[in-house]
C-alpha positions as CSV (number, residue, x, y, z in Angstrom):
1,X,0.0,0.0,0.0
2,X,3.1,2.4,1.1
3,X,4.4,1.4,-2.1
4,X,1.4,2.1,-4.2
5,X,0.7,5.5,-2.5
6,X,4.8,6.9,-3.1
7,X,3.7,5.5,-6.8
8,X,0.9,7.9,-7.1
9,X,3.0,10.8,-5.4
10,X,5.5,10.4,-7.7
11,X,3.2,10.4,-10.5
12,X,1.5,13.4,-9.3
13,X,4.3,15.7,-9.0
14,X,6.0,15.0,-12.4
15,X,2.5,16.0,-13.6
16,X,2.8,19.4,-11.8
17,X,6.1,19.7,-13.1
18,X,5.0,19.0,-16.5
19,X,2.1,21.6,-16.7
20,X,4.7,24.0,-14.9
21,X,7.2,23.5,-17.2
22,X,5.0,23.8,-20.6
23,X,3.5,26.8,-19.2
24,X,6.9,28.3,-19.2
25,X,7.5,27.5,-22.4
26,X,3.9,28.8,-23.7
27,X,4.8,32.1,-25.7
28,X,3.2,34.9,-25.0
29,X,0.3,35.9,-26.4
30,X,0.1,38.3,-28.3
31,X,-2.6,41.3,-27.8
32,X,-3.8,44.3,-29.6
33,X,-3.8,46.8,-27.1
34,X,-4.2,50.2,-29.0
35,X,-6.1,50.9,-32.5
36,X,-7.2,53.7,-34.1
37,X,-7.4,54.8,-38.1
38,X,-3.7,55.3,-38.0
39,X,-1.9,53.4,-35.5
40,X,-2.0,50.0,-34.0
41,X,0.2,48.8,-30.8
42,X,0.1,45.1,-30.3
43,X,2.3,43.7,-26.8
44,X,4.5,41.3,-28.2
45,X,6.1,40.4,-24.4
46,X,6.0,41.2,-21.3
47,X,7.5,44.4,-21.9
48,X,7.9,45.0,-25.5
49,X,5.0,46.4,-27.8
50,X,5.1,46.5,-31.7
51,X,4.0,50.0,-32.9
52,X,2.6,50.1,-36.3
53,X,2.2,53.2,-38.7
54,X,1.0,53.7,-42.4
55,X,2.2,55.0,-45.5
56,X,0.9,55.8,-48.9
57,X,3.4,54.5,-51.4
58,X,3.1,55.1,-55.3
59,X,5.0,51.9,-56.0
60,X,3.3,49.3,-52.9
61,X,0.3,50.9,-52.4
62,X,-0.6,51.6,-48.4
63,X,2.7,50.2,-46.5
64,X,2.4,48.9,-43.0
65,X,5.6,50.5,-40.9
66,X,6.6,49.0,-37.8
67,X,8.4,50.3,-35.2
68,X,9.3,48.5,-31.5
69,X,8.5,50.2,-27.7
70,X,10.7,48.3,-25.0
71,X,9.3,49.4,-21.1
72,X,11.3,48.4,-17.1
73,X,10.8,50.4,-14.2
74,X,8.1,52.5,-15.4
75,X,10.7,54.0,-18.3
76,X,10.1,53.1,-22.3
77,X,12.4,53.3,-25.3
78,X,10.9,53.9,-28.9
79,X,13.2,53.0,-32.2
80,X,11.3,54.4,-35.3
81,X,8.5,56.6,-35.3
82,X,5.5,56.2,-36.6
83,X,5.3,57.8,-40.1
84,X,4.1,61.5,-39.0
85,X,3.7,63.8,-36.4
86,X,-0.2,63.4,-35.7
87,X,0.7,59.3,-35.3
88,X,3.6,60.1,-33.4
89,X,1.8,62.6,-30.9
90,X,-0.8,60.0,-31.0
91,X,1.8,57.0,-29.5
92,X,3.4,59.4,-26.8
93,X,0.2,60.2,-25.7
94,X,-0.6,56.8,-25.3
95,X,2.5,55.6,-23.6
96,X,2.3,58.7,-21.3
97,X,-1.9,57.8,-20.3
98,X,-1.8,54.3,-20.1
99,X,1.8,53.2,-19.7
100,X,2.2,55.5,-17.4
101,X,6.3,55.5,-18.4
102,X,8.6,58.2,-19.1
103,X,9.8,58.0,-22.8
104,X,13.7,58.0,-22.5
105,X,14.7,58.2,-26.4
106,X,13.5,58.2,-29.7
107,X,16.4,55.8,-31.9
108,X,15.5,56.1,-36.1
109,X,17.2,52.8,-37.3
110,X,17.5,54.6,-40.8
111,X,17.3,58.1,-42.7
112,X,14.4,57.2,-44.6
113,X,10.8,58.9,-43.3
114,X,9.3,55.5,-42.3
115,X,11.6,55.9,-39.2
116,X,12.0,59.7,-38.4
117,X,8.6,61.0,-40.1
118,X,7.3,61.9,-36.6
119,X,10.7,63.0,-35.1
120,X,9.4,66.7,-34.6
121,X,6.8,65.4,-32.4
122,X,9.1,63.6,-30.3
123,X,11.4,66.8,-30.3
124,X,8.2,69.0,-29.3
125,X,8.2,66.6,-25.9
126,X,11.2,67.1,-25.0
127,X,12.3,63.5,-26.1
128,X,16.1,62.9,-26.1
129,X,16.7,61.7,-29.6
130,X,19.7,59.5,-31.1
131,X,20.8,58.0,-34.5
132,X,24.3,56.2,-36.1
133,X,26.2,58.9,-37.9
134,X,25.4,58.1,-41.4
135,X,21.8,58.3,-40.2
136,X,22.2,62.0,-39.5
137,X,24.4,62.7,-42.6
138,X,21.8,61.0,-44.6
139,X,19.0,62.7,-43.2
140,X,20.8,66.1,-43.4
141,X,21.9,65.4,-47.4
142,X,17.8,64.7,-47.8
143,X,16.5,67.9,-46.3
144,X,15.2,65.3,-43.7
145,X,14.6,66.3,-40.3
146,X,17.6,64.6,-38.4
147,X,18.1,62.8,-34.8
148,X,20.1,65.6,-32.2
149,X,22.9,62.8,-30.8
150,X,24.9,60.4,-33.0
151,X,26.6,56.9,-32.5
152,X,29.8,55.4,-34.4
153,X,29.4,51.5,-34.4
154,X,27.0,51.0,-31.3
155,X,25.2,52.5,-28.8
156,X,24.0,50.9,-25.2
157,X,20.5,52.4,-23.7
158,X,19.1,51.9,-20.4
159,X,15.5,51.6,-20.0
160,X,15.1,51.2,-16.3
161,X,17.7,48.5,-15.7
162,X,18.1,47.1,-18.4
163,X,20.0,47.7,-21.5
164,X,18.5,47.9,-25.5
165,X,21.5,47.5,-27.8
166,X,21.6,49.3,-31.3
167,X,24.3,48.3,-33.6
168,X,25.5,49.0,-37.5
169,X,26.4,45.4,-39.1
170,X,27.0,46.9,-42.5
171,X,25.0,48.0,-45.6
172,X,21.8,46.5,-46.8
173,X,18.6,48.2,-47.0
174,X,20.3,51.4,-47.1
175,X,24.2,52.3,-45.5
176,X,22.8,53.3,-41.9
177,X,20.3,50.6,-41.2
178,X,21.3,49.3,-37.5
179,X,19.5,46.9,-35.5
180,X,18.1,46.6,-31.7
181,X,18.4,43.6,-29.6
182,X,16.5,44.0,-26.2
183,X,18.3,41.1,-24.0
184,X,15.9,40.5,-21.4
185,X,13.0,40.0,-23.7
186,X,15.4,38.6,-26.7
187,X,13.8,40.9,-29.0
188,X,15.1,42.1,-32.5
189,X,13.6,45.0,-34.0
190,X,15.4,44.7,-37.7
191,X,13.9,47.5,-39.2
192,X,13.7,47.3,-43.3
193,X,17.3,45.0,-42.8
194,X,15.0,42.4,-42.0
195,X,12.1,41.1,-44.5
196,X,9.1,39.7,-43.1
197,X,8.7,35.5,-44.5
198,X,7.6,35.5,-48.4
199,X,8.3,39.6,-49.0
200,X,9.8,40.7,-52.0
201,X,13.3,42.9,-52.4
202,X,10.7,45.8,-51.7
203,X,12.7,49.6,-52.2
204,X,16.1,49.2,-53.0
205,X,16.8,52.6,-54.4
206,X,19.3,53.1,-51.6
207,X,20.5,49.7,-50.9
208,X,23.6,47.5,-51.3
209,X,22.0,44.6,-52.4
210,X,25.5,42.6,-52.9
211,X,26.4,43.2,-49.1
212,X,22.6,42.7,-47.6
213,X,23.3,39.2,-46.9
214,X,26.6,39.4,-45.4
215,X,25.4,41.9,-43.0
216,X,22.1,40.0,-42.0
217,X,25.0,36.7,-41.3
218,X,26.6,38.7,-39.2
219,X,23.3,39.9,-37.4
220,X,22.4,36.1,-36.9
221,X,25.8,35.2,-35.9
222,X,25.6,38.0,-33.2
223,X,22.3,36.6,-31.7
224,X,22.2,32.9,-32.3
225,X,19.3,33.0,-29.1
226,X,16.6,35.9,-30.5
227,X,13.2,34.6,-30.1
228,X,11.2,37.2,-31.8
229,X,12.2,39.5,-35.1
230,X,10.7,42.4,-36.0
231,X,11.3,43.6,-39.4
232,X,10.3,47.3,-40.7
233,X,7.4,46.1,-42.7
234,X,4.4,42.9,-42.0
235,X,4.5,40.2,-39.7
236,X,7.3,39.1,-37.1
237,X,8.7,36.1,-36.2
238,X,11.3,34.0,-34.9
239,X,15.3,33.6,-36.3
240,X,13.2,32.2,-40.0
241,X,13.3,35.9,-40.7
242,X,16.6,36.2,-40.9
243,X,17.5,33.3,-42.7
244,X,14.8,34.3,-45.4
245,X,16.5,37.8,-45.7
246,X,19.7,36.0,-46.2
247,X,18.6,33.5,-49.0
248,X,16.4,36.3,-50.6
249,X,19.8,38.5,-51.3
250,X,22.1,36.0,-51.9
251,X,24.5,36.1,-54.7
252,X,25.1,32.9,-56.2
């Protein structure tokens, strides 16, 4: 009877274990948590939230534009803005009445005005604002309005206590394009680097096309754990991403 009882306990606790364990592994569901006309916020983790923006192309019609919000200790990080002013008024008022965080910086990951259309918004709050050099000389060779504080190669933010990494791999999408990595949620925000699965080359009217590749390897090779990719335009995903980008520029 001892015997049969231990048996049972046994049994009973590797099934709590189990359920524990799989519930840990359970990704988090993801939730629309803003939407109006222009711009959508979806929480991706715990403490990240995609932002997404629209713009009227003549070549690909009305382009979804995302952008990424990482958030600890009541302080937020936002890299891109959303494609105008009004949008981007729209997202700091948001963060500001239902986050309840201070926004800490603004970070473009490229010149072109899917990333800093809003910027003047952010600079009308007061919002610290930063950008890789070629960023800024891009944007200032454009007439574009231009990030106040540069980076050479990399640049570490703190958002409460942890750190959101930007980095320049090399050209691709255009000579600037950087990417974040947000360690404690292993988030990548890609920006147009990154291609969602199935995408085409998309705009290339500023891009290296024969290094894309070789910078997106490097990318992978410098985050071999990411769990969720964010590229600039559709849907994210896991590491796939990044292999797709690779094989869709490859030179053979």
């Amino acid at each position: 009877m001892k015997i049969l009882i231990k048996t049972l306990l046994i049994i009973v606790i590797s099934t709590i274990n189990l359920n524990c364990n799989s519930q840990k592994q359970e990704a988090f569901k993801a939730t629309e948590v803003y939407k109006s006309k222009d711009l959508i916020v979806t929480q991706i983790a715990e403490n990240a939230f995609k932002h997404t923006s629209f713009k009227q192309t003549k070549d690909f019609g009305n382009v979804s534009c995302n952008g990424l919000i990482v958030r600890n200790n009541n302080e937020v990080t936002i890299f891109d803005t959303p494609t105008n002013n009004e949008n981007s008024e729209e997202l700091i008022k948001w963060i500001k009445e239902t986050l309840h965080c201070k926004i800490n910086a603004i970070v473009p990951t490229h010149f072109h005005d899917d990333c800093l259309g809003g910027l003047q918004a952010f600079f009308e709050n007061d919002i610290p604002s930063y950008a890789h050099y070629k960023t800024i000389e891009l944007a200032k060779e454009n007439n574009f309005i231009f990030p106040k504080n540069s980076f050479m190669d990399s640049l570490i933010l703190k958002v409460g206590n942890e750190n959101t990494i930007i980095k320049f791999f090399g050209e691709g999408h255009t000579k600037d394009n950087v990417v974040v990595y947000f360690p404690s949620e292993n988030i990548m925000f890609g920006g147009c680097l990154i291609k969602e699965l199935n995408a085409n080359k998309g705009y290339l009217g500023d891009a290296n096309v024969s290094e894309w590749s070789n910078t997106v390897e490097k990318v992978k090779r410098e985050y071999p754990n990411v769990k969720i990719v964010i590229p600039g335009h559709g849907e994210y995903g896991d590491k796939k991403l990044l292999d797709y980008t690779i094989s869709l520029f490859k030179t053979h």
